[in-house]
C-alpha positions as CSV (number, residue, x, y, z in Angstrom):
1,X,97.4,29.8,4.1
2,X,97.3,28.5,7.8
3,X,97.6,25.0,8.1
4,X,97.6,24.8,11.6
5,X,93.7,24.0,12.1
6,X,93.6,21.2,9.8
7,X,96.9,19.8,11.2
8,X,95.1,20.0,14.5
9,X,91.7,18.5,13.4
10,X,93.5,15.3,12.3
11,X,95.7,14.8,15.1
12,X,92.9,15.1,17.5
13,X,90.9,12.6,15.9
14,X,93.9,10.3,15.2
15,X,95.1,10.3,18.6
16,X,91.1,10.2,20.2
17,X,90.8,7.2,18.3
18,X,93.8,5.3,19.1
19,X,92.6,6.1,22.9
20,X,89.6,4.6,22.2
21,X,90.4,1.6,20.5
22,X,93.3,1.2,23.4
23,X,90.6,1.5,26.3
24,X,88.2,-0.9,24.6
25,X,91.1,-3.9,24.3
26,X,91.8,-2.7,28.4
27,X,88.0,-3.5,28.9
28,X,87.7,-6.3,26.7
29,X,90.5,-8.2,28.6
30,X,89.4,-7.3,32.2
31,X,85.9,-8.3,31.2
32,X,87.2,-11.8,29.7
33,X,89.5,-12.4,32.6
34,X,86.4,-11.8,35.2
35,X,83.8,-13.7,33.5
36,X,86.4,-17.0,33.2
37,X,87.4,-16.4,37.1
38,X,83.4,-16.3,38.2
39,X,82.6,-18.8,35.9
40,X,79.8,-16.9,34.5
41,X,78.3,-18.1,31.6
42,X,75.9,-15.6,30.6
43,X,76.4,-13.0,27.5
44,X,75.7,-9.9,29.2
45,X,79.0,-10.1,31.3
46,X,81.0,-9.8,28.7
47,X,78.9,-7.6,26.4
48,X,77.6,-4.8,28.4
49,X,81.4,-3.4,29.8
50,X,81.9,-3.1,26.1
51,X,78.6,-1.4,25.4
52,X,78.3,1.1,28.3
53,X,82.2,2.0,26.8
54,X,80.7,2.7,23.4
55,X,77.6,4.5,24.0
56,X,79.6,6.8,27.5
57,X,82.1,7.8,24.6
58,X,79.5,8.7,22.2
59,X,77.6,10.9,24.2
60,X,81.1,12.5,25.5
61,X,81.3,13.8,22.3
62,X,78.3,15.4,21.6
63,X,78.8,16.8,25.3
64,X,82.2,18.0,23.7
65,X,81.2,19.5,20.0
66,X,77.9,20.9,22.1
67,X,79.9,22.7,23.9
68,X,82.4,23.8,21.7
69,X,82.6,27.4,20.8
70,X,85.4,27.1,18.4
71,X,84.5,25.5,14.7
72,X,87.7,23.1,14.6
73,X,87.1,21.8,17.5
74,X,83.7,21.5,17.2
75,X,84.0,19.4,13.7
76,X,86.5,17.4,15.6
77,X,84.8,15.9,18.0
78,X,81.5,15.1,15.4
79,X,84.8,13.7,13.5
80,X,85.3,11.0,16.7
81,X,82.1,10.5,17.1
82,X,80.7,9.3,14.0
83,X,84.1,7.3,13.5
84,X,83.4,5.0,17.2
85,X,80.0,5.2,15.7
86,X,81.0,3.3,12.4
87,X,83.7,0.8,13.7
88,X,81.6,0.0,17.0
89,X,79.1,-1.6,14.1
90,X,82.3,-3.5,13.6
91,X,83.0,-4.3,17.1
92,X,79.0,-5.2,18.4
93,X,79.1,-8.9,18.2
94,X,74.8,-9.0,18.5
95,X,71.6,-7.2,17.2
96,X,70.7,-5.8,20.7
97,X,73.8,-4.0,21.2
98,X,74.2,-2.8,17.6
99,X,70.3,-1.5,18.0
100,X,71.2,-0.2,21.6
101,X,74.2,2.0,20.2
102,X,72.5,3.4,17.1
103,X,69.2,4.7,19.5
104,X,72.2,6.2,21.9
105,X,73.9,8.0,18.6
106,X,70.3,8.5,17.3
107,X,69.3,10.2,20.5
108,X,72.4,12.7,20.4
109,X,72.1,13.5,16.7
110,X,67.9,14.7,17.1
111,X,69.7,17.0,19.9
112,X,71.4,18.6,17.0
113,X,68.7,19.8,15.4
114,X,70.6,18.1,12.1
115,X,68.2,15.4,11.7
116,X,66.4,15.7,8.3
117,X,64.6,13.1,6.5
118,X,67.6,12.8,4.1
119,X,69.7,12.2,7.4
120,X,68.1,9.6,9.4
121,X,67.6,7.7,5.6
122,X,71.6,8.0,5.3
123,X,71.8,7.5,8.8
124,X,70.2,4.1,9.2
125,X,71.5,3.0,5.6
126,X,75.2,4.1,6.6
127,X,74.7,1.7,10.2
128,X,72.7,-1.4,8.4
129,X,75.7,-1.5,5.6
130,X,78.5,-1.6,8.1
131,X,76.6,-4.1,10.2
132,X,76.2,-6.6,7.9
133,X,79.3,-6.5,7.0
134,X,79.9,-9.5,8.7
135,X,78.0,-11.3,6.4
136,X,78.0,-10.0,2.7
137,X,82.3,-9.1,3.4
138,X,82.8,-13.3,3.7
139,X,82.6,-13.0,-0.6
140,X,85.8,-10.9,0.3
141,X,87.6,-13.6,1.9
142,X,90.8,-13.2,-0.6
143,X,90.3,-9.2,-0.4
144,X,90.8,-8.1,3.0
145,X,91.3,-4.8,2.2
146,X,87.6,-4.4,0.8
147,X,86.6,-5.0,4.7
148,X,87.5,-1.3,4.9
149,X,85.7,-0.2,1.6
150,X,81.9,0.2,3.6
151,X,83.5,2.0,6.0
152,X,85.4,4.9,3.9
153,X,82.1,5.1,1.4
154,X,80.1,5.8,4.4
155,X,82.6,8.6,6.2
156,X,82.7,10.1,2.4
157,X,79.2,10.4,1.7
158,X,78.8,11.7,6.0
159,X,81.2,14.4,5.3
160,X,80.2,15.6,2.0
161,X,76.6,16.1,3.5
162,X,78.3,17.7,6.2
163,X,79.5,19.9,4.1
164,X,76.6,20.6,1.8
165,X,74.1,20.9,4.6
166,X,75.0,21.1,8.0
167,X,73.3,23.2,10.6
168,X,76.4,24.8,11.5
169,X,79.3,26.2,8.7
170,X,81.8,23.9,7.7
171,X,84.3,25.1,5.5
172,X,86.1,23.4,2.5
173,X,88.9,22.9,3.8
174,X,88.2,22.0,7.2
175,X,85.7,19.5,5.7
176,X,88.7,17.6,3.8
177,X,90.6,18.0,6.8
178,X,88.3,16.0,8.8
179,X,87.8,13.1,5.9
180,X,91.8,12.7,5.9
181,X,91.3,12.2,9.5
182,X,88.5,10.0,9.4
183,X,90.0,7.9,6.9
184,X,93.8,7.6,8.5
185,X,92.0,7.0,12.0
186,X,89.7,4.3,10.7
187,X,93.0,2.8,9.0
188,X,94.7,3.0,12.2
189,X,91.8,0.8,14.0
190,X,91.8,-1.8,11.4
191,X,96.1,-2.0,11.5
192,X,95.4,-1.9,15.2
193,X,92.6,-4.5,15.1
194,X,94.4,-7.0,12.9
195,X,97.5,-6.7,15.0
196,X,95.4,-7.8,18.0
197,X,93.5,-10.9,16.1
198,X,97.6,-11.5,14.8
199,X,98.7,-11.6,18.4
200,X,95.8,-13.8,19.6
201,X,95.9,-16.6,17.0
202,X,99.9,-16.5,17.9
203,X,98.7,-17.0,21.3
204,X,96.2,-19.8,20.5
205,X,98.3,-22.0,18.7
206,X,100.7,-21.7,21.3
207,X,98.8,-22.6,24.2
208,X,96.4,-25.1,22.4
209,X,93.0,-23.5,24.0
210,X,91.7,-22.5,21.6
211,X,88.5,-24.7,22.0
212,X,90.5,-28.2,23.6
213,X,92.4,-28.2,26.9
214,X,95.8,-29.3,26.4
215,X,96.3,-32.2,28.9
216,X,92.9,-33.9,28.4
217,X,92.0,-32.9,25.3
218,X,88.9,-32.3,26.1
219,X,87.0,-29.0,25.2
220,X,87.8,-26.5,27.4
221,X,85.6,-24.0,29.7
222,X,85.7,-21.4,27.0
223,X,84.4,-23.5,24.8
224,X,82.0,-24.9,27.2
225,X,80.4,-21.6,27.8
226,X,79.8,-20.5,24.2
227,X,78.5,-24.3,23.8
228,X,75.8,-23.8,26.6
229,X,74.9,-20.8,25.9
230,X,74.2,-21.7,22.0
231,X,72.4,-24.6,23.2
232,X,70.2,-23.3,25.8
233,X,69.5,-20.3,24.0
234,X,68.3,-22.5,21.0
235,X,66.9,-25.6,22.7
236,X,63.4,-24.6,22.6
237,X,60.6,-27.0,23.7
238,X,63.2,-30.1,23.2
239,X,64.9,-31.3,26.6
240,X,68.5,-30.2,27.7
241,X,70.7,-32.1,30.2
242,X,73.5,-31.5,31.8
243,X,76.0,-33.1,33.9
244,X,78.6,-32.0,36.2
245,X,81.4,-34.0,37.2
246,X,84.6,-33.9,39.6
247,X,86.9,-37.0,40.3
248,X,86.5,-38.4,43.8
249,X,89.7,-37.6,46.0
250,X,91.9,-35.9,43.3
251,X,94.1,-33.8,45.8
252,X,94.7,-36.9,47.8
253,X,95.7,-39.1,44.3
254,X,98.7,-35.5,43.9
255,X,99.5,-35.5,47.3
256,X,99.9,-39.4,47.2
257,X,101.3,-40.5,43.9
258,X,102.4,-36.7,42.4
259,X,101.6,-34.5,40.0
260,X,102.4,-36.5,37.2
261,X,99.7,-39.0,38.2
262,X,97.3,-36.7,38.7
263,X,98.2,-35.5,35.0
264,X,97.7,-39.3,34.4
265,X,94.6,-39.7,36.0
266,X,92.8,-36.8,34.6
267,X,94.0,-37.8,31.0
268,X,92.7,-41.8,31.5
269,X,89.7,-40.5,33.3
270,X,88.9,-37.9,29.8
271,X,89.6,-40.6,27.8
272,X,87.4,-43.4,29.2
273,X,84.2,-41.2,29.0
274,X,85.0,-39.3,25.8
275,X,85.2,-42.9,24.3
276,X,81.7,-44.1,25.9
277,X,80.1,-40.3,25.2
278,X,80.9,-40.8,21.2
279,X,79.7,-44.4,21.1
280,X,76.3,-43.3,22.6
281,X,75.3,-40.2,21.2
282,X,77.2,-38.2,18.5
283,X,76.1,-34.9,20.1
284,X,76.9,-35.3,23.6
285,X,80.0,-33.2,24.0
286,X,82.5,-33.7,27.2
287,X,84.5,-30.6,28.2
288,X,86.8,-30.1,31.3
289,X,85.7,-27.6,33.3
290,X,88.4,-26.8,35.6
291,X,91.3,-28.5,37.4
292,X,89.5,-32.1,38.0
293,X,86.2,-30.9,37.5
294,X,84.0,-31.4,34.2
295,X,81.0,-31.4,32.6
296,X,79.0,-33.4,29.7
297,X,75.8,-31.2,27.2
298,X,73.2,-33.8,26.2
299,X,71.2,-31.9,23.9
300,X,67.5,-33.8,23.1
301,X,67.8,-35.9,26.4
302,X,65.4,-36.2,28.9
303,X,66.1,-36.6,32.9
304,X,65.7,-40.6,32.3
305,X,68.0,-41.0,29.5
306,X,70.9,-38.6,31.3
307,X,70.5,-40.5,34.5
308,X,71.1,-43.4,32.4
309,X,74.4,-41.6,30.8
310,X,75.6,-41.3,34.0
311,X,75.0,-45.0,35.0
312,X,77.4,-45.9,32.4
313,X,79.8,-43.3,33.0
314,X,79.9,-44.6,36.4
315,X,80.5,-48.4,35.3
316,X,83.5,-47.8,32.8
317,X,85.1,-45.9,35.2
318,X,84.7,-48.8,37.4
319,X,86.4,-50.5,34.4
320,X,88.9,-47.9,34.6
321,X,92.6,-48.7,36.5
322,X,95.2,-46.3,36.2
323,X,98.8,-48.5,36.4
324,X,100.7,-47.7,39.7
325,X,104.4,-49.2,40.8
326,X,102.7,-51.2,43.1
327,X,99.0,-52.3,42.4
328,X,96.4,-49.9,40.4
329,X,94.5,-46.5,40.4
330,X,90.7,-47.1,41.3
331,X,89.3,-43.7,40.2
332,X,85.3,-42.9,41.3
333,X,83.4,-39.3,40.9
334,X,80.7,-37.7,41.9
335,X,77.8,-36.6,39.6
336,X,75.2,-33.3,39.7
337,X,72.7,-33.6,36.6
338,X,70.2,-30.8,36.1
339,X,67.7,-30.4,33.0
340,X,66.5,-26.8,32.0
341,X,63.6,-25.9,33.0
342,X,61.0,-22.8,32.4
343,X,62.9,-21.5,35.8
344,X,66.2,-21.4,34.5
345,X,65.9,-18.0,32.9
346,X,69.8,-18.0,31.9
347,X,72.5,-20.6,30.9
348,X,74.5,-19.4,33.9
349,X,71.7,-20.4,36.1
350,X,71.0,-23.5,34.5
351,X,75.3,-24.6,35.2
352,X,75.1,-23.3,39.0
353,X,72.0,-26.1,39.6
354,X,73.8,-29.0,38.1
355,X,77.1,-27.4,40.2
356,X,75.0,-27.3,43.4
357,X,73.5,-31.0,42.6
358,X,77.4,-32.0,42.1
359,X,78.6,-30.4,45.6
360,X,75.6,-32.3,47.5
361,X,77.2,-35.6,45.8
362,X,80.4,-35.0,47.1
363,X,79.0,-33.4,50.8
364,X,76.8,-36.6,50.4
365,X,79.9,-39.4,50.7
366,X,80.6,-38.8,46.9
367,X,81.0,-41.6,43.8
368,X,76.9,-41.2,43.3
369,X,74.8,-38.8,41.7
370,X,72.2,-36.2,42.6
371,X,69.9,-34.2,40.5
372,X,66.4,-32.4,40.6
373,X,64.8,-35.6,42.8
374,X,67.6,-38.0,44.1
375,X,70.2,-38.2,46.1
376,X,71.7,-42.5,45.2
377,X,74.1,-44.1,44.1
378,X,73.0,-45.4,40.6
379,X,76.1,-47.7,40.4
């Protein structure tokens, strides 16, 4: 008996999939590492890289397994692309994508000619159930080898139908072939996958940014975007504020006094208006936003009420005096409030207002604040 087709069939999907799964983490670092360097705060940045990948690599395959003359080959490359198909339901973080991947997969499948009503029924059945895994698999929370269980009940019932019913012949043994191949490759995605979430909660705890900068304590700007965009995308008819901040002068306070009181400074400075913040409003949150640079969400507040959160701010920093060797640290900033309007038709949008309001403070003589009508010095 010659082995040497179904020896090939799961090495080519093996080693596909590992490709696969290695390009994606390429992609989904790049795309991280460009949306924190332009500051965007918008999903589709870091979504659609992702999504493109998927949906280029599924219709790669049926380009491949279309154009394939020989059978192994051809059940090979269905083999690949039914296995990105399953674990990119694991990977899609929101309905849109998940929906824009399946109409991709659905579109290359009717091309087939394989699409019976007992298909598409498995079909969408097979893509709902590994989608929501992410729901129904927290019961598993002990079990995290049931995570995988969807998965492989899916790829067995797709291959046994393959086998059963197929347009084109797929023989016995080529059809177990390709469902130890499916199985090992989806096994090697998961062992690669949980090595990756290993590595970045090793990384997390080491660095302490996970959702707090270290040196302020504050939240940081990854936690600030995910924060905005929640609460934009879910504020509704109620008002949303926010405020932009940078401390007056900070390069001259290094340059003057060193480092270390700069570190000192931007610690005092956190402190000061994290303590007001929580003694006004429980869910105005302050986040450091860069360098000396920061920003405070005021959910439910209106432009009166925010210009009168940044009144105060102003007077405890007045309060404010940083210890030197000689004397004491007056610090001052400058302020850029903005509140969402029907024009803001993004979060990012929404941020680059209140960041253009807080450059006109500082091009305006600085320690004052300017928003949607004024340009004064509320303080």
């Amino acid at each position: 008996m010659n082995f040497a087709p179904y020896i090939t069939t799961i090495f080519i999907v093996i080693i596909s999939m590992l490709g696969f799964i290695s390009v994606y983490a390429q992609i989904d670092a790049g795309t991280r590492k460009r949306v924190v360097s332009s500051r965007a705060l918008g999903r589709a940045q870091s979504v659609y890289p992702l999504l493109i990948y998927i949906c280029l690599m599924v219709i790669l395959m049926r380009y491949l397994y279309g154009t394939a003359s020989n059978t192994m080959l051809f059940w090979a490359f269905v083999n690949v692309q039914s296995t990105i198909l399953i674990y990119s339901n694991l990977l899609t973080s929101n309905l849109v994508g998940f929906a824009i991947i399946q109409l991709v997969a659905a579109t290359t499948y009717i091309s087939t000619g394989a699409m019976t009503i007992t298909n598409w029924t498995l079909f969408l059945c097979a893509c709902f159930l590994i989608y929501a895994e992410r729901w129904y698999a927290k019961l598993w929370s002990n079990q995290r080898w049931l995570y995988i269980l969807p998965a492989i009940v899916v790829g067995t019932i797709f291959w046994v139908a393959m086998y059963l019913g197929a347009p084109r012949p797929l023989p016995l043994g080529l059809a177990i072939a390709n469902f130890i191949a499916f199985v090992w490759a989806y096994l090697a995605l998961w062992d690669f996958d949980q090595y990756v979430q290993h590595d970045q909660r090793i990384l997390a705890k080491l660095t302490h940014e996970v959702q707090y900068d270290a040196l302020t304590h504050a939240r940081n700007w990854a936690t600030f975007r995910s924060d905005l965009n929640d609460t934009f995308d879910n504020h509704d008819d109620h008002p949303l504020a926010l405020i932009t901040i940078d401390v007056d002068h900070f390069k001259q306070i290094n340059d003057t006094y060193g480092h270390l009181m700069g570190n000192q400074t931007l610690i005092a400075f956190s402190r000061q208006l994290k303590q007001l913040l929580s003694n006004q409003n429980d869910s105005y949150k302050f986040y450091r936003t860069g360098g000396e640079e920061f920003a405070i969400l005021l959910p439910n507040t209106s432009l009166d009420t925010a210009r009168k959160v940044v009144h105060d701010c102003q007077l405890a920093l007045k309060t404010l005096a940083i210890p030197l060797t000689e004397g004491q640290l007056q610090v001052t900033a400058s302020f850029g409030l903005a509140v969402a309007n029907p024009n803001d038709n993004s979060a990012t949008n929404f941020f680059k207002r209140s960041d253009r309001y807080l450059y006109q403070s500082k091009n305006n003589g600085r320690d004052r604040l300017t928003d949607e009508s004024t340009d004064t010095d509320l303080a």
